[in-house]
C-alpha positions in Angstrom: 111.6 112.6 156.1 111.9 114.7 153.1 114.8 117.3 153.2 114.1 120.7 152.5 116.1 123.7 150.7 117.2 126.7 152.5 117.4 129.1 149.5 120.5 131.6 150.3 119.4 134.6 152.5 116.5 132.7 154.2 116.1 131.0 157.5 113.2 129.7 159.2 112.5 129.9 162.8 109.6 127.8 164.0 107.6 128.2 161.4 108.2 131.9 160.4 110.5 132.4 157.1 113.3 135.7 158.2 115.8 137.5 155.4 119.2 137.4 156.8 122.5 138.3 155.3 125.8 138.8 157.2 127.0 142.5 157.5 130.9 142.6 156.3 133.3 143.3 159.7 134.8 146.6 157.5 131.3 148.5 158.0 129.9 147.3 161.0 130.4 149.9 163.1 128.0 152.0 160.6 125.6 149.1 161.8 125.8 149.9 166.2 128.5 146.5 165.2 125.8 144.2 164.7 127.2 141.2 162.3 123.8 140.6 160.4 120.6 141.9 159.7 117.5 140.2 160.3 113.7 140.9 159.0 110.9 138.7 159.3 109.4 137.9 156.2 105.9 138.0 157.9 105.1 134.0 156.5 105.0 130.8 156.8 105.4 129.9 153.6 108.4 129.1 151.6 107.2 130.5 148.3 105.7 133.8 149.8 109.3 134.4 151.5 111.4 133.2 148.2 108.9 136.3 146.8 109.8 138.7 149.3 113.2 138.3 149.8 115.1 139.7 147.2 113.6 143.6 147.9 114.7 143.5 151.3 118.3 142.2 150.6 118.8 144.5 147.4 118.2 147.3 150.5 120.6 146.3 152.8 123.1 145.2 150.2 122.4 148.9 148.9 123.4 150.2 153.0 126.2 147.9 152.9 127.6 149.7 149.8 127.1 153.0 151.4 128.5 152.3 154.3 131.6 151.3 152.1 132.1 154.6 150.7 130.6 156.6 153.6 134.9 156.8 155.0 136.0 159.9 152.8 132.4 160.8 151.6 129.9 163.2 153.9 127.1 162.6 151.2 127.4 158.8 151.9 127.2 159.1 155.0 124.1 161.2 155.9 122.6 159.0 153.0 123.6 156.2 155.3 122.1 158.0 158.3 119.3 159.1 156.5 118.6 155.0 155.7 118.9 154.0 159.3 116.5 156.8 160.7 114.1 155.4 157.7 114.4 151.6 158.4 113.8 152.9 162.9 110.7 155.0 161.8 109.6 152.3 159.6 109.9 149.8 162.1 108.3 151.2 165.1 104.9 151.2 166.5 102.9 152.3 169.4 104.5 155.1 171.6 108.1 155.0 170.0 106.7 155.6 166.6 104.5 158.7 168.8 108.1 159.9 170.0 109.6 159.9 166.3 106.6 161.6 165.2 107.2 164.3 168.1 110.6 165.1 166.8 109.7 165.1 163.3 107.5 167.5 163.8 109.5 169.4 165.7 112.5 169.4 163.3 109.9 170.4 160.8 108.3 173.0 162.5 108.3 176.4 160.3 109.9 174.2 157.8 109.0 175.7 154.3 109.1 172.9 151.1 108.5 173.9 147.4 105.6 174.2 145.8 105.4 171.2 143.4 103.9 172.2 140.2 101.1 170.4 138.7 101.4 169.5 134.7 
């Protein structure tokens, strides 16, 4: 049986390739304490996930950092807030993404955003 490479940051599960990379303890808390993240690359195939990989890691590698400075910096940290309310938004379907929707309207309700100029 030929042996197969795992290149770093992928694992496959049955036959579904996933991005993984461990969270650092220091900044798990900004993470609900979870010790890794964990995204299905949506694939079977090794050279689709080796393809897809690196955006999603850059990302959370990106979170990580923020997280890092988020302890004596208020900008950081709704940033980092900001990031996770992105990645649940992005992530949900069916009648949870109808419940963020609700509140987003609502937050933005009477909400007035500059014009953006044409050139």
């Amino acid at each position: 049986m030929a042996k197969t490479r795992n290149p770093r940051y992928l694992q496959q599960r049955y036959r579904r390739w996933y991005a993984t990379i461990d969270i650092p303890k220091k900044v798990r808390r900004h993470f609900d304490g979870r010790a890794r993240f964990v995204k299905s690359l949506e694939t079977d195939s090794l050279t689709i996930a080796e393809q897809r990989v690196g955006s999603v890691v850059a990302h959370w590698k990106q979170l990580i950092e923020l997280a890092r400075s988020a302890k004596n910096n208020p900008e950081a940290e709704n940033q980092l807030l900001s990031e996770e309310w992105r990645e649940e938004y992005l992530s949900s379907t069916g009648k949870a993404r109808k419940e963020l929707d609700s509140i987003f309207d609502d937050a933005l309700d009477g909400v007035k955003f500059p014009r953006q100029h044409t050139h």
